[in-house]
C-alpha positions in Angstrom: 8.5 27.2 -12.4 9.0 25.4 -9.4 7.6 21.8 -9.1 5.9 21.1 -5.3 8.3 18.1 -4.5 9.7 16.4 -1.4 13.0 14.4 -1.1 13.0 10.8 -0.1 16.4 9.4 0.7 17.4 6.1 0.0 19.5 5.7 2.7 16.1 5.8 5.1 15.9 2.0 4.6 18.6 0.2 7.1 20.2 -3.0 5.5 20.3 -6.2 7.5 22.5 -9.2 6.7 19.2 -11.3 7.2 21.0 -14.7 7.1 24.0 -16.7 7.1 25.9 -16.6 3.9 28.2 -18.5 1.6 28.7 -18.0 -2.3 29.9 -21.0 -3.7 30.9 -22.0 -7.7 28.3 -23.1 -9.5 29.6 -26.7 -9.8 29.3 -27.0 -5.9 25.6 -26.3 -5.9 23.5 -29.2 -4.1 20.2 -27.4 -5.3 17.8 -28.4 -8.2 15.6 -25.9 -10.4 12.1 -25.6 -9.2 10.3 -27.7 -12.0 6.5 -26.6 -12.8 3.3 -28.8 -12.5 3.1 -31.7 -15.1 0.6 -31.1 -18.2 -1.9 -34.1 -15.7 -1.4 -32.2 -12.5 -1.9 -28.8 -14.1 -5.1 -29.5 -16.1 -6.3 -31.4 -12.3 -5.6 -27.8 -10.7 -7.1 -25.6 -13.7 -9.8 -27.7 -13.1 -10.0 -27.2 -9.0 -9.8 -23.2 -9.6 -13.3 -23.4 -11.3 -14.9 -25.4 -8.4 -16.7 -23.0 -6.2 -15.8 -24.1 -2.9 -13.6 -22.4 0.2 -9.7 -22.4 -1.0 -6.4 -20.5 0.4 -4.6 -18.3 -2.3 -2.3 -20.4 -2.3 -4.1 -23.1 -3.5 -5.4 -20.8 -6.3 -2.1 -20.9 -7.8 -2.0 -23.5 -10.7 1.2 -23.3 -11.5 2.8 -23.4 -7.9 5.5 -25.7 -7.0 7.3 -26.9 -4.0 10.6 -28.0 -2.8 10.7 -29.5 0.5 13.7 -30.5 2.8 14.4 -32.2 5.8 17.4 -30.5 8.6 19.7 -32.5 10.6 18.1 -31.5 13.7 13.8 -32.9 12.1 13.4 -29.2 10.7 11.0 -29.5 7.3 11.1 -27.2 5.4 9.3 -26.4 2.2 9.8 -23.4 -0.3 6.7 -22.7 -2.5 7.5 -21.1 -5.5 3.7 -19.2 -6.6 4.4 -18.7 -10.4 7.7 -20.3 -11.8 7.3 -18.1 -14.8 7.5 -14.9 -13.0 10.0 -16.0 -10.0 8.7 -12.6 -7.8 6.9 -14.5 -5.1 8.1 -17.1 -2.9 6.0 -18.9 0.6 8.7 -20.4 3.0 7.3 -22.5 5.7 9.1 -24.0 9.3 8.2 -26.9 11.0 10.2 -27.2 13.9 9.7 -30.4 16.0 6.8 -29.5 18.9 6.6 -25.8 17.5 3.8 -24.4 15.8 4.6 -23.8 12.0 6.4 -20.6 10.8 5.4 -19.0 7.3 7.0 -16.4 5.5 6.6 -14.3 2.4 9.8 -13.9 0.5 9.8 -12.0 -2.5 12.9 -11.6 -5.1 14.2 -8.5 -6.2 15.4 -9.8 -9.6 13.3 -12.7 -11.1 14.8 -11.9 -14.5 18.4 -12.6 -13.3 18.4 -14.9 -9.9 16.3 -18.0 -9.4 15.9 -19.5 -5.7 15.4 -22.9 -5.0 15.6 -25.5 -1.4 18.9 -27.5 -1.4 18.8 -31.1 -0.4 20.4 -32.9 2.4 20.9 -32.7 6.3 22.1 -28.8 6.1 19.5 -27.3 3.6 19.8 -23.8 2.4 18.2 -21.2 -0.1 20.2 -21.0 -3.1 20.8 -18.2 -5.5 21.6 -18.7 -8.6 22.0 -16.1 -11.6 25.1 -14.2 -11.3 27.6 -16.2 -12.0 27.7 -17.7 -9.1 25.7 -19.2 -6.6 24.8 -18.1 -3.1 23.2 -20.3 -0.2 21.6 -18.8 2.6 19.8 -20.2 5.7 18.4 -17.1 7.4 16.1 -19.7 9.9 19.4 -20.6 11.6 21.9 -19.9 14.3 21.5 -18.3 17.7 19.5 -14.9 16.0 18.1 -16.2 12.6 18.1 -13.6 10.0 14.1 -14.4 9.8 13.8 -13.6 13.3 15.5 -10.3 12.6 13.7 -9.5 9.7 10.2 -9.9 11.4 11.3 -8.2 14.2 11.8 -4.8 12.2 8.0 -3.8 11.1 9.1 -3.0 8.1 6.9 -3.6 5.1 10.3 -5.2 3.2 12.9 -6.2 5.5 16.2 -7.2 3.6 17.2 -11.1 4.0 20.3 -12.9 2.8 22.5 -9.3 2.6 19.7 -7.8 0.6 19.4 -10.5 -2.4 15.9 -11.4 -1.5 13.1 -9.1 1.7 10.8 -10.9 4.2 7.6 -8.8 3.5 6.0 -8.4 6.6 2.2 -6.7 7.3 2.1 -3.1 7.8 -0.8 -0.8 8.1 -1.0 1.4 5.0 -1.7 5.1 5.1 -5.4 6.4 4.4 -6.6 10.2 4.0 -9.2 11.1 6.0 -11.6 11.0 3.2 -11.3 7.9 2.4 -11.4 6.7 6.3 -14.8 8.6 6.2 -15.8 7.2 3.3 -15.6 3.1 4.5 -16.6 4.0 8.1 -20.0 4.8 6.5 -19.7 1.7 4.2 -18.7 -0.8 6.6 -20.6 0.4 9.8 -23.6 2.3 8.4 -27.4 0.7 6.9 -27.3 2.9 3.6 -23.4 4.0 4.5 -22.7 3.3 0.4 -25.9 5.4 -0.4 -24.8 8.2 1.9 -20.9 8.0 0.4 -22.4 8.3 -3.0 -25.3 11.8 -1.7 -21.9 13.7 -0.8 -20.0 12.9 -4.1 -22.9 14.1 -6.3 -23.7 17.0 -4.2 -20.8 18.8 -2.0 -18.2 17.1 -4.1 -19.3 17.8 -7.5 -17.5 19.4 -9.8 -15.0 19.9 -6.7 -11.7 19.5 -8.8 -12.9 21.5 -11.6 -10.1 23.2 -13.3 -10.4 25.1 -16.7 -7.4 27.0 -17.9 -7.8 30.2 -19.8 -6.8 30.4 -23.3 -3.5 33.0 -23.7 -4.4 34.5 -27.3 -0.7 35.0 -28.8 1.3 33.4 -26.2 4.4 32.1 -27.1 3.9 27.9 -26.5 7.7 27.2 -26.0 9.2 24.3 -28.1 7.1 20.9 -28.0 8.1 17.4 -28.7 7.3 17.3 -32.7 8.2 13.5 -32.7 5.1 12.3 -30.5 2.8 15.0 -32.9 0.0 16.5 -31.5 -3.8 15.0 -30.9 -6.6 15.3 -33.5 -8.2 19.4 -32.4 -10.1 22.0 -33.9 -7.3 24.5 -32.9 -4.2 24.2 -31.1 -4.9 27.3 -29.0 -2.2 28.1 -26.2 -3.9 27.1 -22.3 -2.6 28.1 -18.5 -2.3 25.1 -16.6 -1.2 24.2 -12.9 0.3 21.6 -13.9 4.0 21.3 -12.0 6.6 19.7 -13.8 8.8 21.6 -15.1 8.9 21.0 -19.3 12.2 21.6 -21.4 11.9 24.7 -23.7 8.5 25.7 -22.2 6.0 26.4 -19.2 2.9 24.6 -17.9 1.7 27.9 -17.8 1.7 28.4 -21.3 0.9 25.2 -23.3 -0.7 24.4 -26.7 -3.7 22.1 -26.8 -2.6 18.7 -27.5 1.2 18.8 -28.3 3.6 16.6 -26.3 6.4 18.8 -23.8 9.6 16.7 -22.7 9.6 17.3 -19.1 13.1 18.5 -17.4 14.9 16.3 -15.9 12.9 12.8 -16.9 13.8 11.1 -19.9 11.0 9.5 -22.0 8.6 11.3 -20.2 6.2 14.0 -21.9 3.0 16.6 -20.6 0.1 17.5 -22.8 -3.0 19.3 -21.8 -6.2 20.2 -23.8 -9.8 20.7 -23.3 -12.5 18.3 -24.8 -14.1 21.3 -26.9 -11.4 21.6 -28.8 -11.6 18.1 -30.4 -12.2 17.5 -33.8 -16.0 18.2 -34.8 -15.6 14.9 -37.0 -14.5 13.1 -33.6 -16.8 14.5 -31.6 -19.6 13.7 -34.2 -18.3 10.8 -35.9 -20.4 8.3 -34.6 -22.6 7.3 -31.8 -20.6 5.4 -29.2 -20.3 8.2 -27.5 -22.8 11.1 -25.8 -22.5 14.8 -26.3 -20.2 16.9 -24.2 -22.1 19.4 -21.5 -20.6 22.7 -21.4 -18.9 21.6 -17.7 -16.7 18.8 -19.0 -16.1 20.7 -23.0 -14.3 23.6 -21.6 -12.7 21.2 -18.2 -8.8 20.9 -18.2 -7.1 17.5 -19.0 -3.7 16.7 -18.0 -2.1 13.6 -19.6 1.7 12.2 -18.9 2.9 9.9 -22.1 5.6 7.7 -21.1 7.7 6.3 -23.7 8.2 2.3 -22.9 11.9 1.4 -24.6 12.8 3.3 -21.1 10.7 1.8 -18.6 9.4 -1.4 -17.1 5.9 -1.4 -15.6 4.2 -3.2 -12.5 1.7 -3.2 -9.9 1.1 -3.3 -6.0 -2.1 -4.0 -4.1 -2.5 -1.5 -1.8 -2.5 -2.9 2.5 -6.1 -3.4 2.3 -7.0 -2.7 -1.2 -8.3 -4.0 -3.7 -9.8 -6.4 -1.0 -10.7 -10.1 -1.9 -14.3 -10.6 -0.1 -17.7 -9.9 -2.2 -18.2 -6.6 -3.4 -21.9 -5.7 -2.2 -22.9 -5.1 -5.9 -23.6 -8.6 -7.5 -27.1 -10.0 -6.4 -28.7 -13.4 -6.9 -27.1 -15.5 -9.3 -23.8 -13.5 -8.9 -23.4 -13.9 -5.5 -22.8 -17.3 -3.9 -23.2 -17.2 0.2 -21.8 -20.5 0.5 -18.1 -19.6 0.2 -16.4 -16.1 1.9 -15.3 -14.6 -1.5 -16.0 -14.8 -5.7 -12.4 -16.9 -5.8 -12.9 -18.9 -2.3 -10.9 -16.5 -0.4 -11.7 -13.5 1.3 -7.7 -12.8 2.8 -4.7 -13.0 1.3 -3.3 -14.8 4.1 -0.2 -16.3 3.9 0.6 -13.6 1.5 1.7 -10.1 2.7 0.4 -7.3 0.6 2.4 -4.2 1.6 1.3 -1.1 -0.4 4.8 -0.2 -1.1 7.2 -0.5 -3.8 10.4 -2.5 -3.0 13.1 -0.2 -2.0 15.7 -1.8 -4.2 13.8 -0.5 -6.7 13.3 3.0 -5.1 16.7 4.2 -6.9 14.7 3.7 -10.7 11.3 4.3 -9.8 10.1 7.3 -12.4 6.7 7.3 -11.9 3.8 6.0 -10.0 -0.3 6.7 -10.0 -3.1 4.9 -8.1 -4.6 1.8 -9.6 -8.3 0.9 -9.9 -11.7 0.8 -8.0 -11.5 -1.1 -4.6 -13.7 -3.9 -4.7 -16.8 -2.6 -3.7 -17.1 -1.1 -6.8 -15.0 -3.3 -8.3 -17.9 -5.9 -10.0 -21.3 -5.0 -11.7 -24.5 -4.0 -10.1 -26.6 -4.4 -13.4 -26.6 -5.7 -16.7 -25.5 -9.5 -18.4 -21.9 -9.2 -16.1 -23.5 -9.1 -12.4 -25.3 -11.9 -13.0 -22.5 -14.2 -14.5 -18.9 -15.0 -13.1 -20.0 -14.0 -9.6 -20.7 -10.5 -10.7 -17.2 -9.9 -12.7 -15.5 -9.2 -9.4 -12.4 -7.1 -10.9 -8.9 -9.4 -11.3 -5.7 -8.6 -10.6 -2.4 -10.2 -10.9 1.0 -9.4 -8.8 4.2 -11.4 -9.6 2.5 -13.7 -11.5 0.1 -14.5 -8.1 -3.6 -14.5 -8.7 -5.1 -12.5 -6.2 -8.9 -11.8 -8.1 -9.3 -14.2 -11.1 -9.2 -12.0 -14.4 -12.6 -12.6 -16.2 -13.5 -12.3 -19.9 -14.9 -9.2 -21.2 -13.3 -6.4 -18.6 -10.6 -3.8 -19.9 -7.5 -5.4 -18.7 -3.9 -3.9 -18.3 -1.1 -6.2 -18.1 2.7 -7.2 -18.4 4.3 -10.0 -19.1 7.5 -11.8 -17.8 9.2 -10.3 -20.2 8.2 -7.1 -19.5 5.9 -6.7 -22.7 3.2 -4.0 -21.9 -0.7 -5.0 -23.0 -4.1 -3.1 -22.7 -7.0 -5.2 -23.9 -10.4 -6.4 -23.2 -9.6 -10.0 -21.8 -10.4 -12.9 -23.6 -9.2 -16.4 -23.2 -9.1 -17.4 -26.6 -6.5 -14.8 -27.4 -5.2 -13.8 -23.8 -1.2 -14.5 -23.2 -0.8 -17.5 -21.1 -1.5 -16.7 -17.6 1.9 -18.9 -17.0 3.6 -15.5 -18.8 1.4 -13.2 -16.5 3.4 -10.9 -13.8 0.9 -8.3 -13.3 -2.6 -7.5 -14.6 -5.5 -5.2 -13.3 -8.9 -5.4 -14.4 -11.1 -2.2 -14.1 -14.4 -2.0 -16.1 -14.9 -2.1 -19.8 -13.3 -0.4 -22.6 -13.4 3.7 -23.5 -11.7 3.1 -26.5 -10.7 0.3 -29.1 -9.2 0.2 -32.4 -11.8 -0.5 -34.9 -10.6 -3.3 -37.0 -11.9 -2.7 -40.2 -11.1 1.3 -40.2 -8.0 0.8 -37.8 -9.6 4.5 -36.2 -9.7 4.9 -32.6 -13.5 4.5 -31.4 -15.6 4.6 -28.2 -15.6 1.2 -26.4 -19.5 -0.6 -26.7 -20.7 0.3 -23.6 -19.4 4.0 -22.7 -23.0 5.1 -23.4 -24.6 2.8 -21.1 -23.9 3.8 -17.7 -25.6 0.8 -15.8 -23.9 -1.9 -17.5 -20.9 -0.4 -18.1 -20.4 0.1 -14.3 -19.0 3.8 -14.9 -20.2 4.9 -11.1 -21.5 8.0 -12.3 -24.1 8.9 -15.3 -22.9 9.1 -19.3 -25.4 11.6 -19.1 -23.2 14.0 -16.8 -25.4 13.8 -13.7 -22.8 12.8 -11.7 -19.9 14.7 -13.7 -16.9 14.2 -11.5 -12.6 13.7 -11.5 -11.8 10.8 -13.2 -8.2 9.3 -14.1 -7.8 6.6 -16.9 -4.6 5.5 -19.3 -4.2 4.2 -22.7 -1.5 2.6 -25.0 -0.9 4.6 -28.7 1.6 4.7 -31.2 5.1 6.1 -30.4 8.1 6.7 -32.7 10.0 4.0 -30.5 6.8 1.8 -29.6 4.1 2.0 -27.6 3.8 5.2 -25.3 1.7 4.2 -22.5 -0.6 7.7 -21.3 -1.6 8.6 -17.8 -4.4 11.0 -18.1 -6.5 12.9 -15.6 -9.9 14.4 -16.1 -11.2 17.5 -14.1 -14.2 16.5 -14.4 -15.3 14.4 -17.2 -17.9 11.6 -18.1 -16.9 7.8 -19.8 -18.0 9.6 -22.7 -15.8 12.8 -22.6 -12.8 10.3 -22.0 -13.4 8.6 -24.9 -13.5 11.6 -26.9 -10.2 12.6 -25.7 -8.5 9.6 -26.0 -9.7 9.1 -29.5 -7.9 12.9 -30.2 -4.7 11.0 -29.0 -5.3 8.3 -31.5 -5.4 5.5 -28.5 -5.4 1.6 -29.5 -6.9 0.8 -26.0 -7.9 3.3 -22.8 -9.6 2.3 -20.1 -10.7 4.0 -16.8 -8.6 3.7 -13.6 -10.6 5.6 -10.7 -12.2 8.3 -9.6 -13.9 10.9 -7.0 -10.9 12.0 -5.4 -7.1 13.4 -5.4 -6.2 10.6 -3.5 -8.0 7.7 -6.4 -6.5 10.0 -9.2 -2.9 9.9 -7.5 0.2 10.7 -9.8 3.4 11.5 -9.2 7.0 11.8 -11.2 10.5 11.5 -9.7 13.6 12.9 -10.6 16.8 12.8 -9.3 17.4 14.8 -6.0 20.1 16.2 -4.3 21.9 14.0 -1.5 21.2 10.7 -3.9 17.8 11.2 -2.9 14.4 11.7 -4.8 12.9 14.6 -6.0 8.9 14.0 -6.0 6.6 15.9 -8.8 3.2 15.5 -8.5 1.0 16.2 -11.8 -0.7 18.6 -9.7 -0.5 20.7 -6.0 -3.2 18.8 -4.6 -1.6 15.7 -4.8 0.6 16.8 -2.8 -1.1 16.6 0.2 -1.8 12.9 0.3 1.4 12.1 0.4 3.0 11.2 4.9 4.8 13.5 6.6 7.9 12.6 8.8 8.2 14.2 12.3 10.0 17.2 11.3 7.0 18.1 8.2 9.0 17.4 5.3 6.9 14.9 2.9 7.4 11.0 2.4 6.3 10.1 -1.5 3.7 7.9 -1.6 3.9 4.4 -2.4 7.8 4.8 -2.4 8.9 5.7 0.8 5.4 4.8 3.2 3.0 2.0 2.5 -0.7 3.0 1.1 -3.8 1.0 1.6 -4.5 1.4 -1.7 -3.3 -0.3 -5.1 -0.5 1.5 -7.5 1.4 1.2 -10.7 4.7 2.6 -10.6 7.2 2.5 -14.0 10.9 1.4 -13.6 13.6 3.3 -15.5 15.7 0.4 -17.6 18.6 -1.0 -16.2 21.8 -0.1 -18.3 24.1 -3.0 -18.6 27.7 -3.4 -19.2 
């Protein structure tokens, strides 16, 4: 079968030298390692966070430190490193005598391997240490300074120091026009929000409904035994348009709930089912979640298992979303007026959210889907949450940066510097130290969780209650729509992080199915919309380009276009106004 994909080249991204360069031995280096905040100084700006007052983002960062220098000819300058621990994100600042003061967001390609800090004395440089060597760089000098250059290009990451570290500059992402529809009405309209949620539960209801039919005595091809199969009734063969192509089988002939290797992509693995072919003792089990309606029971469900001892895992913010104001949703003691967003902020400013994934990356990337509710419905309406913590305004973490502060009691996903994958409802108590942290997302509360005292897979405590479980659409299937969520279970090499996408399915029907996959953790990711339920898989292409393989057709068409029609991938090769998570193939090593 042949997948709908579209080739992005790497060579699309031009290379700049982006500073003048010297690699030095180690013994020659001037430069000092970037020391964190002292145990006084860090419990003084723990302390600070919690204040409600008016703050920069940067200042939200405990665990920030800063290197400053001073150039032969009065130039200070001052490198801010935002989270030692993760080493991704990096806040250069000018201050040319009589000029106004220059900022620039410098991120590192490879925290794991090269660390950056300011060397002293009258000719002061970046250094880069990590590979055996050091390198210093001064891309703000000479007659055309490499930071001049690198601004000068537009591009969301412009290369500095020849590639070993990218200004990122502000772009403006691409939107669909649904979803510039959809926050016209919000942000120019009285009742715009009411009027965005009358044409989801009426015109698009049930809009991406897909049910496959059942192919009595087909032949199912050969599935991946190792990963087994989820909990069913029957294992009854299914049609699907799904597009990837599987090894030893067809998307349009798969059996409910066994695992297919798909061609070409390494650790990566299809299933499909449909919810009313669960288990009867899952389905009735217990009473954490509602019955099925005869919609969502016989509604197709795609799911994408990716097997992490071959991938690393982060996230983006999109170009404008998740924004960092006050969702409308919190109300009296959840809101405070006094201060322009829950954390103190309502910009990112100085930082530079792009949308994109670095292109030194592009030539791993496996895999990518959209991330979580933008903040408008990212915090609670109703209930215990929107009245406490400023209304639970989602949290999410990129390169160890705080951008939304991750509050206790939301389904978190997160990874840690050294690359460890985690799915959990957050507590502070037993959270991994936020010094650790390299990216997190908060959206909503649990679907599933691993009962300790059975170890089964159950329903999360508030799938049935739709209000304060801020599920944006009934648990009693009134407002039945496409929904997209993931979950970490068991794999026979570790954890197998799932990407799953519902046709049209309820908190409760999620549940269900993640429980049939035996799921430590799932939670919900977005929802509504091809463009919120985004995934997409990529294989090598011809040329030493990238071959993209969206889960299914329709995905398709959110992705740019160049001039001549061919397709761009989203997230990889243009920059999207929303949030993503994209998986990294492993780096093999000598």
């Amino acid at each position: 079968m042949n997948a709908v994909s579209s080739l992005f080249r790497l060579h699309d991204w031009p290379r700049l030298a982006g500073g003048l360069l010297l690699t030095l031995l180690p013994a020659l280096a001037a430069a000092q390692p970037m020391p964190g905040p002292g145990a006084v100084e860090l419990a003084r700006r723990n302390a600070q966070a919690h204040e409600t007052r008016t703050r920069s983002p940067v200042e939200f960062q405990v665990f920030r430190t800063v290197q400053e220098a001073r150039a032969a000819d009065g130039t200070r300058l001052a490198l801010t490193s935002l989270n030692p621990g993760a080493n991704g994100w990096f806040l250069l600042e000018l201050f040319r005598p009589g000029q106004a003061r220059e900022t620039y967001h410098i991120e590192n390609p490879d925290p794991r391997r090269v660390t950056i800090a300011l060397t002293e004395g009258p000719d002061p440089a970046l250094s880069l240490t990590g590979t055996g060597a050091q390198t210093l760089c001064r891309p703000w000098a000479g007659d055309a300074p490499g930071l001049d250059r690198a601004r000068g290009t537009g591009l969301p990451f412009a290369p500095l120091c020849d590639g070993r570290l990218f200004l990122r500059n502000p772009v403006a992402g691409t939107r669909t026009s649904l979803e510039r529809t959809a926050e016209f009405l919000r942000d120019n309209m009285v009742f715009g929000e009411s009027l965005v949620g009358l044409v989801k539960s009426t015109l698009y209801k049930d809009r991406y409904l897909e049910s496959g039919a059942v192919l009595d005595g087909a032949d199912p091809g050969r599935a991946a035994a190792a990963l087994g199969r989820a909990r069913l009734a029957d294992h009854p063969v299914m049609y699907t348009t799904m597009t990837f192509d599987l090894v030893g089988a067809s998307p349009e002939r798969m059996e409910m709930g066994a695992w297919y290797a798909v061609e070409g992509a390494p650790g990566i693995y299809a299933s499909a089912l449909q919810p009313r072919m669960i288990d009867p003792a899952i389905l009735r089990g217990d009473s954490g979640a509602n019955a099925l309606d005869a919609v969502e029971g016989r509604a197709d469900v795609y799911l994408v298992g990716f097997d992490l001892s071959h991938f690393e895992i982060g996230y983006e913010t999109g170009t404008e979303h998740p924004r960092l104001d006050w969702s409308p949703r919190p109300s009296g003691a959840g809101r405070n007026w006094s201060i322009p967003g829950p954390d103190g902020f309502a910009r990112p400013d100085p930082l530079v959210p792009t949308g994109m994934l670095n292109p030194d990356q592009a030539a791993r990337v496996a895999a990518t889907f959209t991330g979580g509710f933008k903040r408008e419905h990212g915090a609670f309406r109703f209930g215990e949450m929107a009245t406490t913590n400023h209304g639970h305004h989602y949290g999410f973490v990129v390169h160890g940066t705080v951008l939304s502060r991750l509050h206790p009691g939301l389904a978190t996903f997160h990874v840690l510097a050294d690359g460890t994958v985690g799915m959990t409802t957050w507590d502070e108590a037993t959270a991994p130290p936020m010094r650790e942290l390299r990216f997190a997302r908060q959206n909503g509360v649990a679907l599933v969780v691993r009962d300790p005292e059975t170890g089964r897979s159950v329903p999360g405590p508030l799938v049935r209650q739709w209000l304060p479980g801020n599920w944006s659409g009934s648990a009693e299937a009134e407002l039945r729509t496409l929904r997209a969520g993931a979950c970490l279970r068991p794999g026979p090499n570790g954890p197998i992080l799932v990407y799953a996408w519902f046709s049209a399915a309820t908190p409760s029907a999620m549940a269900r199915v993640f429980q049939a996959y035996d799921c430590d953790y799932a939670m919900l990711l977005d929802m509504n919309a091809m463009e919120h339920t985004y995934m997409a898989l990529y294989t090598a292409g011809a040329g030493g380009g990238i071959d993209t393989r969206h889960l299914v057709a329709g995905m398709a068409q959110i992705d740019a276009r160049r001039r001549d029609g061919s397709r761009v991938p989203r997230f990889v090769g243009s920059a999207d106004n929303r949030d993503f998570f994209y998986l990294l193939r492993r780096e093999t090593r000598e």
